[in-house]
N, C-alpha and C positions, 0 to 999 in steps of 0.2 A: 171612698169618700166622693167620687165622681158621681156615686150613682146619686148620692141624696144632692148634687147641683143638675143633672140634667135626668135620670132615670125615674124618680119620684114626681118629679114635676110631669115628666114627659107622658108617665102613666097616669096620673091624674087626669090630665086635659085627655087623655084617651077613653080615660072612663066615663066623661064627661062626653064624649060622641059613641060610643061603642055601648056603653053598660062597662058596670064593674067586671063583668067575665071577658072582655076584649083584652086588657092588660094581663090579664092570667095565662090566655090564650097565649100572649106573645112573650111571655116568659116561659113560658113551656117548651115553645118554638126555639127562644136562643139559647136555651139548658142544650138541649139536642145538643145543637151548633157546636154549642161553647165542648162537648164533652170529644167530638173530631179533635177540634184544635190544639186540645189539651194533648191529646193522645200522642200529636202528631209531632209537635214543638216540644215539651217537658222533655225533657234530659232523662235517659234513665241514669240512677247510682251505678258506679262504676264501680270496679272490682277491687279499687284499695280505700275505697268506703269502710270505716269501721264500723259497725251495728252494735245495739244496746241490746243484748239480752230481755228477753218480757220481763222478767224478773226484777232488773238492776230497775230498767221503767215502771216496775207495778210498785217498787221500795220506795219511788219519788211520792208516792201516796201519805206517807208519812209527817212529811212534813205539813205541818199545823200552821203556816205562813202560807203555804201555797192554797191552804184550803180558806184563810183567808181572803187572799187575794183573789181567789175567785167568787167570793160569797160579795164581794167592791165589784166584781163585773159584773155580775146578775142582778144586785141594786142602782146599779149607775146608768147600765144600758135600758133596764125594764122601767126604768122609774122616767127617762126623760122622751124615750120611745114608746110607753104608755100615751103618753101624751102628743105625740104629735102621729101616731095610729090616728085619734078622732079628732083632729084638730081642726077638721072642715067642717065640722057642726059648731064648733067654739069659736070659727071666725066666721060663719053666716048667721048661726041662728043667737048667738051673745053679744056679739061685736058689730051684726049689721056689715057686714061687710061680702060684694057679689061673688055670689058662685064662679065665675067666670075670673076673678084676680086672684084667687086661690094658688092655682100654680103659681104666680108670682110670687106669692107671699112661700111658696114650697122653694122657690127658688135663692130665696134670702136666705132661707132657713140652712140649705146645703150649701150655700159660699160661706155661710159663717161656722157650716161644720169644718167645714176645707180649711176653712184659714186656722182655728182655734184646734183644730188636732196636729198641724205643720205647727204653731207657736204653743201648744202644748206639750208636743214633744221634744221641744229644745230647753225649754224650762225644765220639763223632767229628766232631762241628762244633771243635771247640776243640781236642785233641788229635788227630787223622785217623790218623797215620804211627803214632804212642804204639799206636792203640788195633787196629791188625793189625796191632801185633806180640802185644800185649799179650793178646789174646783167643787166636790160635790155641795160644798157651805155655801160658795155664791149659789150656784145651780136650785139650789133650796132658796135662797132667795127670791132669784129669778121667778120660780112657777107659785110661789105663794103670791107678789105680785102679780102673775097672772090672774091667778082665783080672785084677787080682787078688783083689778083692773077691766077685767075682760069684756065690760061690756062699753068699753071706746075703746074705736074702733084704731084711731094711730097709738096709744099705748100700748096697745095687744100686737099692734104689727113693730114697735120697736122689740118689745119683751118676748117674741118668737123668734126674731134676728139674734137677740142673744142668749136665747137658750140652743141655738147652734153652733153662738162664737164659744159657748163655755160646758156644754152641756155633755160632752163627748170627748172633750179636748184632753182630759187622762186618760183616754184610752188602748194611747200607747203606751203610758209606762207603765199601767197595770199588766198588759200584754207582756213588756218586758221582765217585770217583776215575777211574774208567772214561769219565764223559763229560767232567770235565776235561780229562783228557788225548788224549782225541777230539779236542778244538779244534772245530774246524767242524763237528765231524761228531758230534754230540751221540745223537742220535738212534740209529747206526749204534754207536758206545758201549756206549750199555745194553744195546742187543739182543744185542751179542757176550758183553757181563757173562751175561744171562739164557742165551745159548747155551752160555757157560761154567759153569755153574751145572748146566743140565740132563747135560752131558759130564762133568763130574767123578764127579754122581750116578749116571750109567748105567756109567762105565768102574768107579766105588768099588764098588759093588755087583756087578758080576758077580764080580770079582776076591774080596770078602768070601764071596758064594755059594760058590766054590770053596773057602773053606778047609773048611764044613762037614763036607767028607766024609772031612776030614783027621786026624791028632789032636789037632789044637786042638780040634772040636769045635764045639760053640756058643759058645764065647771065640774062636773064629777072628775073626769081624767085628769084634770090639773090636781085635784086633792088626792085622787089616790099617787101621783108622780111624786109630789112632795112630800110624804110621807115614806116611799118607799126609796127616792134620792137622799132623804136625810137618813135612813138603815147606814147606808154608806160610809157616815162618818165613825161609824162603830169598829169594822174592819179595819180599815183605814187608818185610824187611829191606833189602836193596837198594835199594829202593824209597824208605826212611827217608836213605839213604845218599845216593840221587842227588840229592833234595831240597833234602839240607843242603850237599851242594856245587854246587848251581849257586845255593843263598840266600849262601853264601860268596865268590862269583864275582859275581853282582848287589850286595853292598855293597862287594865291592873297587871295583867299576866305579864307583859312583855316588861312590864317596870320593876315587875318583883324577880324576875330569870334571874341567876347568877350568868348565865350565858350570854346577858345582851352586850350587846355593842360596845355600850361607855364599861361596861365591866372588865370587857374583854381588852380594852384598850391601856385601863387602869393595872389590870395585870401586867401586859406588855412590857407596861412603860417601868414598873417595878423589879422585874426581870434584865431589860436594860441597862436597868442604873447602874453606875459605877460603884466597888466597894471604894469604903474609905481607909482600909486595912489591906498594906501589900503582901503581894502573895509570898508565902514562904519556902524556900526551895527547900529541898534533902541535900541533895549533893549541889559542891561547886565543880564542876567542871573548868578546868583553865582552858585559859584563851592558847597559850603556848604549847607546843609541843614539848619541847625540851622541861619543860615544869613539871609534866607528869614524869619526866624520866628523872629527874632529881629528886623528887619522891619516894 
């Protein structure tokens, strides 16, 4: 999230003195970099690591929740990343607004992703299901608003501020959601979250690219965002749906057990009880010795 408050902006205003190929250049440069450090620091797994068989990982494939939830990554991230790929044509050439304030306006964009992913993912500890449904619905709001507002110039800079406080901010729980429903295969999870992330972005954006040369225009990327933001509520939804019917299916089960709890306690307490019928001996035994020898 760091990158889209200073690394987006920072490349901008780069490409803005260099050409677009300068920023390319200097991510190339700290790939390099970054792949020493990694090498050097990362921990390797230690020897009482236990590993997932390819197998027991390739069986997490199955599950029809997981392949949801990554079908809500690939509409969520392509659909609001669409849109802010060409957003410097939709704040100069729609909105009137200079080349030159752009970064700044890139810079609202990733404090409001920063803060709205940190208060997005404390909401989706306690609500998870509530909160992608609940985010991609505003989110579709938000960039329809844009398609109409975008040509003033401070509504389009409020309406970009918060399609980064809202626009992203499920994107931890989906992430989490993703290796829950992994099961074993945790690991294999996230990375299909992360592969669906970068696939939404790259199929959103060629697709937005194409409208500009249409008559949308520079509101082209805002209509193709909202359309493919609002996909989202499909997954998502579903998602909310099968949760609640197999929590509907798990307290039928445990209410109807003979084995639950209060059953088990009701037996208990039935076994304990005292009879109301004294026990009946065979023999008397006497207390005295001498008794049995008069006998």
């Amino acid at each position: 999230m760091l990158a889209n408050v200073i690394g987006v902006p920072l490349g901008a205003f780069a490409g803005q003195l260099t050409g677009w190929r300068g920023p390319f250049w200097a991510l190339a440069a700290l790939a390099v970099a970054a792949v020493g450090v990694i090498a050097r620091h990362v921990p390797r797994d230690g020897p009482d690591g236990q590993g997932v068989s390819v197998r027991s990982e390739l069986a997490a494939l199955r599950s029809g929740r997981l392949w949801l939830v990554l079908a809500a990554c690939a509409t969520t991230t392509g659909g609001v990343l669409s849109v802010y790929t060409y957003i410097s044509p939709l704040l100069t050439d729609r909105a009137g607004i200079a080349a030159g304030l752009v970064p700044l306006v890139l810079v609202g964009f990733g404090v409001g992703t920063l803060v709205g992913t940190v208060y997005g993912g404390r909401v989706g500890d306690v609500r998870p299901h509530a909160t992608t449904i609940a985010v991609p619905a505003v989110t579709t709001v938000v960039l329809l608003a844009i398609c109409l507002l975008s040509a003033h110039a401070v509504p389009t800079l409020v309406l970009v501020a918060l399609l980064g406080l809202v626009g992203l901010s499920a994107n931890p729980v989906l992430s989490a959601l993703a290796v829950r429903f992994a099961g074993v295969a945790p690991t294999l999870g996230v990375a299909m979250a992360v592969s669906a992330y970068n696939l939404g972005t790259a199929a959103g954006s060629w697709i937005a690219g194409l409208t500009l040369s249409t008559g949308l225009g520079a509101t082209g990327p805002a209509v193709v965002g909202t359309a493919v933001v609002a996909l989202t509520l499909i997954p998502t939804t579903a998602i909310a749906l099968a949760q609640r019917r197999r929590g509907a299916i798990r307290a039928a089960a445990i209410t109807d057990a003979p084995s639950s709890p209060p059953a088990r306690r009701a037996a208990d307490a039935r076994c304990r009880r005292p009879s109301s019928k004294p026990m009946q001996l065979r023999h008397r035994w006497p207390q005295d010795p001498h008794e049995r020898k008069d006998k």
